[in-house]
C-alpha positions in Angstrom: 31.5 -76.7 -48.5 28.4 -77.2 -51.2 27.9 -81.2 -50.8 24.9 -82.5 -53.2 23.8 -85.8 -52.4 22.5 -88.4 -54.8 20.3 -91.0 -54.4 19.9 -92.9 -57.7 17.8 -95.4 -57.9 16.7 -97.7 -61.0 13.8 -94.8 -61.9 14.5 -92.1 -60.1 16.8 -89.7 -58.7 16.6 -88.2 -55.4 19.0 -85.3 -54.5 20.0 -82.9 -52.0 22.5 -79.9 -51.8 23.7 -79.0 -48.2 26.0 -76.4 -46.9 28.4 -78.3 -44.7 29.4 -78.9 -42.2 26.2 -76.7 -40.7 23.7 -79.6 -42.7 21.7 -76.5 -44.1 19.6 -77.9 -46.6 19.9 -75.5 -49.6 18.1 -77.5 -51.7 16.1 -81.2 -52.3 13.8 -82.5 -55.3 13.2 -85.9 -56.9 13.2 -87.0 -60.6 11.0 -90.4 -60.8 9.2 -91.6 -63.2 12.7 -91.8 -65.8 11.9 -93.9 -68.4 8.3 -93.2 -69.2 6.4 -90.6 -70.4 4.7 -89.3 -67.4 8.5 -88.8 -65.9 7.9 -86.0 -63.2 10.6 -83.7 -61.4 9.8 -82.2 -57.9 12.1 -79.3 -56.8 12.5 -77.0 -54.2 15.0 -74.0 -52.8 14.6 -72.9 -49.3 12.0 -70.0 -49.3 10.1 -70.8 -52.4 7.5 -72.7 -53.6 7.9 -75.9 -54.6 7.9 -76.7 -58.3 6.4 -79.5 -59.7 6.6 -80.4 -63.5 5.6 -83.5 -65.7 7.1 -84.9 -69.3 9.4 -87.3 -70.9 12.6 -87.9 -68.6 14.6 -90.8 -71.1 17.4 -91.6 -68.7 19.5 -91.2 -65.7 21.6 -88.6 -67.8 18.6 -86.7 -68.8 17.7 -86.5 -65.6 20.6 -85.1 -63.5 21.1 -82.2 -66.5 17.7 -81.7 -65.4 18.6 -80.9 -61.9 21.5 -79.4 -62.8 19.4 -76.8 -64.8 17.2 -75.7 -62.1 20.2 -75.6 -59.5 21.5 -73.1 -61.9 18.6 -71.7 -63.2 18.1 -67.4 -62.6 15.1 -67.5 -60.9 14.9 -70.8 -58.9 18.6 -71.6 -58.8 21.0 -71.9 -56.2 24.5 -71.8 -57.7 25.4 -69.8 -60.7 28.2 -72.6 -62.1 28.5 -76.3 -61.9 32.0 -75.2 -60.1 30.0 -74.3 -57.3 29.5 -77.8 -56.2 32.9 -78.9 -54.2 31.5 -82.3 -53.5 28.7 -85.2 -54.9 28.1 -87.8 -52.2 26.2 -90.9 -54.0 24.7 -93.9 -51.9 25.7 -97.1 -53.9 23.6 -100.3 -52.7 26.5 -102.8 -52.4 30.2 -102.5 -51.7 30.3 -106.0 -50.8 33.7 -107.1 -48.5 35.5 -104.9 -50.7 34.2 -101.8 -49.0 33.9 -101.2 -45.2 33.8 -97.2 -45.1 32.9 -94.1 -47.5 35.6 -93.7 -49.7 36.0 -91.3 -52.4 35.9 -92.5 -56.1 38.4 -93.4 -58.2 38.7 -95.8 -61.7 39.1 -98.8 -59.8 36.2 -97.7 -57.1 34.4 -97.5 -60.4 35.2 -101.2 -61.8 34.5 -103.1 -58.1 31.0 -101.1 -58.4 30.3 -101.9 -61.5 31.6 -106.0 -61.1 29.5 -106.2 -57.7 26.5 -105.0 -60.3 25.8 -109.0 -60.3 24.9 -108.9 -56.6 22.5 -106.1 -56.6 21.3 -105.7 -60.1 18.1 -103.4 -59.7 20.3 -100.7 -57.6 24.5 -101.0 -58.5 24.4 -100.0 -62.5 21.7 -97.3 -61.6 24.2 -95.9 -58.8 27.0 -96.3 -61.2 25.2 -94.4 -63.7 24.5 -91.7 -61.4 28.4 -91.5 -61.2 29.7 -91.6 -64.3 26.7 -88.4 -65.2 27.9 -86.2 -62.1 31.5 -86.5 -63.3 30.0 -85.1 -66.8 28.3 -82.4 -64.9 30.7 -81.7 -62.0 34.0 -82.2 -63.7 35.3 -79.8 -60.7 33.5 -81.9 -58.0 35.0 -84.9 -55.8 33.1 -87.8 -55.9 32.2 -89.8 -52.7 30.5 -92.8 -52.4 28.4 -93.9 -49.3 27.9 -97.7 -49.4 24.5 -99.7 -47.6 26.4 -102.4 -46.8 29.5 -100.6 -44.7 27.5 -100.7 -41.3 26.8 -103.9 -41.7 30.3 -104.7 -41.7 30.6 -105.5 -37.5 27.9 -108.5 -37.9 29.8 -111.3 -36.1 30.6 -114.3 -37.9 28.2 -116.8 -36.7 25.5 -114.3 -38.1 27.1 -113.5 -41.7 28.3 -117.0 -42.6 26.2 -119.3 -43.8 26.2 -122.8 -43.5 27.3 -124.4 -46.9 31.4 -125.6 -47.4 33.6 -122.9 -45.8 35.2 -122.3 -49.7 31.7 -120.2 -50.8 33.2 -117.5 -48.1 36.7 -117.6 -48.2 37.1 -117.9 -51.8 33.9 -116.7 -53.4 32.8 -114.3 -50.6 29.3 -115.6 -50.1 28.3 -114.3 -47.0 25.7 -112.1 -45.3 26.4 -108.1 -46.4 23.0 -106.5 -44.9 21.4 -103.0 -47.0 20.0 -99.8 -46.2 23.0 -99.7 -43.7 22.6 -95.9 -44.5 18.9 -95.1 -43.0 19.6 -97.8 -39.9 22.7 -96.1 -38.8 21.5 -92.5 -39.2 18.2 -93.5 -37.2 20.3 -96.1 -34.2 22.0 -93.0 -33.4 18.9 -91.0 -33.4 17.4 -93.6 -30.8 20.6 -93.6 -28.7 20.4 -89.9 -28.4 16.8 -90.3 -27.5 17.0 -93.2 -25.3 20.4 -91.4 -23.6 22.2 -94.7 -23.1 25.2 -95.5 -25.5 24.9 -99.0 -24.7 21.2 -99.7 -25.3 19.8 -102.7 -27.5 17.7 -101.4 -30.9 15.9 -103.0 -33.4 15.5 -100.8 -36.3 12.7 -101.2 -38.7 12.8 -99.8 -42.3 10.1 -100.1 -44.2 9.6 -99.2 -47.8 9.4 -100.7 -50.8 12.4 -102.3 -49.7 12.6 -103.6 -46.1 15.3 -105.1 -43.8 15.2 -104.8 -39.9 18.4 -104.6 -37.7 19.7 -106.1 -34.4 21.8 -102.9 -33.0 23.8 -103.1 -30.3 26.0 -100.7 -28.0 25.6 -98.5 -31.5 27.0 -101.5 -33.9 25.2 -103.9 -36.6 25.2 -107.4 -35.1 22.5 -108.6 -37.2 20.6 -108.1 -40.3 17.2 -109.4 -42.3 18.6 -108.6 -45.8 21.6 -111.2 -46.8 24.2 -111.8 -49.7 21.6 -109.2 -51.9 18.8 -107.7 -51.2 15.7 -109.8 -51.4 15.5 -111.5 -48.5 13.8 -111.3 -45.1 10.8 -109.3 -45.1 8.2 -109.3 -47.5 8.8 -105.8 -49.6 6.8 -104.1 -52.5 7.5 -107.1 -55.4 10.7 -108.7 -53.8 9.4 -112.2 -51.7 11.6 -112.0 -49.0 12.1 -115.4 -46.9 11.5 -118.3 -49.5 12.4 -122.0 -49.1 15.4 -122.4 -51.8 13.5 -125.4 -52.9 10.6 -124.1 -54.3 13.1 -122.8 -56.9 14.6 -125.9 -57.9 10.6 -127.0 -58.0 9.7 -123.8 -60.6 12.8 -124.8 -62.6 12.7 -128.8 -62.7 8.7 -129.2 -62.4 7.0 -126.1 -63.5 9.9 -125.3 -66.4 10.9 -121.9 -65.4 14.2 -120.4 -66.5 16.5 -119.1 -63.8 16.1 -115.9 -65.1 12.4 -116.1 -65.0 12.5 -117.1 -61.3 14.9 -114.5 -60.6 13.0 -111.8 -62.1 9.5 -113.3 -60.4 11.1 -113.2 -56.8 12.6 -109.9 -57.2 9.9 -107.9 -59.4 6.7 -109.7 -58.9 6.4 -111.3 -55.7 6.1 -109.3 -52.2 2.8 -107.0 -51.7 2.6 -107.0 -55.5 2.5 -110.8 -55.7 -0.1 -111.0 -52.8 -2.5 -108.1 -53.7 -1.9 -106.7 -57.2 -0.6 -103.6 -55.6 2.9 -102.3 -54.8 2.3 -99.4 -52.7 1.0 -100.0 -49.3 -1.4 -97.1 -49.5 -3.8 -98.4 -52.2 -3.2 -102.0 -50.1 -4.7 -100.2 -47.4 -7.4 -98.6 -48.9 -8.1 -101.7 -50.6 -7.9 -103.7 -47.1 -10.2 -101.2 -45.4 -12.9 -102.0 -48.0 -12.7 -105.7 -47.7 -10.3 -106.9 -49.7 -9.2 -110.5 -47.9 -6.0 -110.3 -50.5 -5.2 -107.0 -49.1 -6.1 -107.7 -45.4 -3.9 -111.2 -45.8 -1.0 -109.5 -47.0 -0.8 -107.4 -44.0 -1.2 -109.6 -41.5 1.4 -111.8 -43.6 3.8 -108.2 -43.4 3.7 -107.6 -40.0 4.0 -111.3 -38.7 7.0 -111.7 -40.7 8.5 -108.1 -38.8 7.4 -110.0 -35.0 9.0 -112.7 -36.0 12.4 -111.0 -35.9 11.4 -108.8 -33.3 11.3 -112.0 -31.5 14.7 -113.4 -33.2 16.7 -109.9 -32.4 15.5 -110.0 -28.9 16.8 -112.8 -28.4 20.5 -113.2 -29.5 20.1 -109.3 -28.0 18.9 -110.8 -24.8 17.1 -107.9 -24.0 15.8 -104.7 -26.6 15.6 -101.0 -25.6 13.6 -100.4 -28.2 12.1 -100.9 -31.6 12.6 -98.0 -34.6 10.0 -97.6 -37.0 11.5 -96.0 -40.1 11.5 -95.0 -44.0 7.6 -94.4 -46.1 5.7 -97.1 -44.5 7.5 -97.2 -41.2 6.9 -93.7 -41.0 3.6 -93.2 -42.2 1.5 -96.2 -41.9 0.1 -96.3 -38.6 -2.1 -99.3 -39.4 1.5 -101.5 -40.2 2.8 -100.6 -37.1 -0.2 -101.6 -35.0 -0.3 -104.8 -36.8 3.2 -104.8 -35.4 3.0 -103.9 -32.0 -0.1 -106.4 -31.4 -0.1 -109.0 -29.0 3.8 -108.1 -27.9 3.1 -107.3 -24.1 5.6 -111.1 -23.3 8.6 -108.6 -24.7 7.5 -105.9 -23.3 5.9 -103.6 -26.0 3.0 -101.8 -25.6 1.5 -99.8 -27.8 -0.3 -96.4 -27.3 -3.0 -96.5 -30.4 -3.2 -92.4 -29.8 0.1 -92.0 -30.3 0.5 -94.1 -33.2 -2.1 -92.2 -35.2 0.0 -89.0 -35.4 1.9 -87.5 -37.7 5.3 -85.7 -37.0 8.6 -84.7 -38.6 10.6 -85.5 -35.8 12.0 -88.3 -33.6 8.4 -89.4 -31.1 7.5 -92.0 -28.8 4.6 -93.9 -29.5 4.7 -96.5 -26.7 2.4 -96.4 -23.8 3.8 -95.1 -20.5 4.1 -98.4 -18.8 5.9 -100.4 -22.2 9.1 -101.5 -21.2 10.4 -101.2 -24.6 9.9 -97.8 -26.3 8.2 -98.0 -29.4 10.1 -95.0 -32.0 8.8 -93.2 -35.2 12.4 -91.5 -36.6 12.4 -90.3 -39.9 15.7 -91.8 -41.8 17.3 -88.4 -43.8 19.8 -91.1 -46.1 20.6 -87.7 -47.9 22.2 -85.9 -44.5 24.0 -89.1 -43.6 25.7 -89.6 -47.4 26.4 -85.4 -46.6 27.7 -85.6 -43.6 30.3 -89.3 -44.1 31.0 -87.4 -47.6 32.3 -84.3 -45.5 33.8 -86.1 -43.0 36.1 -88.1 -45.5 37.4 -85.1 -47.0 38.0 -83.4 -44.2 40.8 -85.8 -43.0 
């Protein structure tokens, strides 16, 4: 069975196609960029270069024709017809209570994506779009969607309701959903095979330009940084994370900022962005390393925030196995990760600073040999998890 996974985000479009159910990666690439000028599309087929190309990308539609141009192109291409795709698995940000498990995708799938659009509006409508263009491209195709939120869907209820009159939950379903549910099952059950105990305690970390952090237990969600949408918690790339609700009401009633104004400051202008100028981590630390006090604040500010649920998790865990670092900065960013593991020998962590400055594809242990917790670097493969709960469904 072909399976090609989508990943669509609000300016770009990440995508996989997989032989299943061996998970042979037949092809992968990226379209980012869409909107702009300088729109670039990365692709490459097993056994050949990669291919690289920049230009004007318009749109989401634009851009998966692109992709479906090189999978079918003569020299580079995979598949001679769109036909050839049985299956397109897409990862949609949030299925609120509606959804609990991959389903496949009907009209009325469809609608409850688009009406929960008002909950996650920088990722639902670009997921939605993604849809409603493979169904142009793969008329032939099943469509399955992969929601963030599913995993989450075992948090108890003392740590998904919050504490304002019971009729926000029952009738307006105000409650916390929890993201990236994708990336932090794929890598728990990584850890677990790792770790060899079904029953251990996790915190996974994922860190990107969106970040959440999850208590895992005996393999199930039982807590979650990220809450009714996703800007919460951590501090991300331009999304604040933890904010006193009354400094809104302040902006609005004292400073005269419209909602909408707030809104998009929080969610587009705050985090790393807010605090240094800078969205991605690697100029931050390039600029820290040069003596930028901005830069060198923020990351301090980052990684205390990440203890401080380390500490929280630990707790209501009462214990922890070990802690996962995960996605672009959890991965690669060996300097957030120290900043991390610092001063954590009370909980048992220990980091081994050797370790930690290496680079590796797979699954590795950066701890020291005496930490009682073991300290993780998995890389999350979101794309293989959508492939593999898209194949699973339709093989029922």
């Amino acid at each position: 069975m072909q399976v090609l996974v989508v990943n669509s985000g609000s300016s770009s479009i990440k995508f996989q196609l997989f032989s299943m159910p061996h998970a042979q990666v037949i092809c992968s690439g990226l379209v980012e960029r869409i909107g702009l000028e300088n729109a670039k599309i990365t692709y490459a087929a097993s056994k050949q270069e990669k291919i690289e190309k920049t230009g004007s990308i318009a749109n989401h539609q634009e851009g998966l024709q692109l992709i479906a141009q090189y999978l079918m192109n003569n020299e580079v291409g995979v598949i001679q017809s769109a036909s050839e795709i049985h299956v397109v698995g897409h990862r949609v940000v949030h299925g609120g209570s509606t959804f609990a498990e991959t389903v496949e995708i009907t009209e009325e799938v469809k609608q409850k994506i688009e009406k929960l659009s008002a909950l996650a509006p920088l990722h639902n409508p670009a997921n939605l779009e993604g849809i409603l263009v493979a169904e142009e491209i793969f008329p032939k195709a099943r469509q399955v969607a992969v929601f963030d939120t599913a995993f989450h869907q075992t948090i108890p209820i003392e740590a998904y309701k919050y504490a304002i009159p019971n009729k926000f939950l029952s009738e307006n379903n105000i409650r916390v959903y929890g993201f990236h549910g994708t990336s932090h099952k794929y890598v728990s059950e990584k850890a677990i095979q790792y770790l060899e105990k079904p029953n251990s305690k996790i915190i996974t970390i994922h860190l990107g330009n969106g970040c959440s952090m999850t208590a895992i237990k005996n393999g199930k969600s039982i807590d979650h940084t990220l809450g009714f949408a996703p800007m919460n918690g951590l501090i991300m790339g331009t999304r604040s994370g933890d904010i006193d609700p009354a400094v809104i009401f302040y902006m609005v009633n004292s400073l005269k900022y419209t909602l909408a104004e707030v809104n998009s400051l929080l969610q587009k202008e705050s985090g790393m962005l807010g605090l240094t100028g800078y969205s991605d981590l690697r100029d931050i630390e390039s600029e820290a390393e040069k003596g930028n006090e901005d830069c060198i604040s923020a990351l301090k500010m980052n990684a205390y925030r990440i203890k401080k649920f380390i500490g929280a998790y630990a707790s209501i865990m009462n214990g922890l196995d070990a802690i996962v670092f995960t996605a672009g900065i959890g991965e690669n960013s060996d300097v957030v990760r120290e900043l991390v593991c610092e001063d954590q020998e009370f909980l048992g962590i220990q980091l081994d600073k050797e370790k930690n400055s290496k680079r590796s594809k797979e699954t590795r242990d950066i701890s020291t040999l005496s930490s009682k917790v073991k300290i993780l670097v998995i890389p999350t493969n979101e794309e293989l998890e959508i492939a593999k709960q898209s194949f699973d469904l339709l093989e029922k």
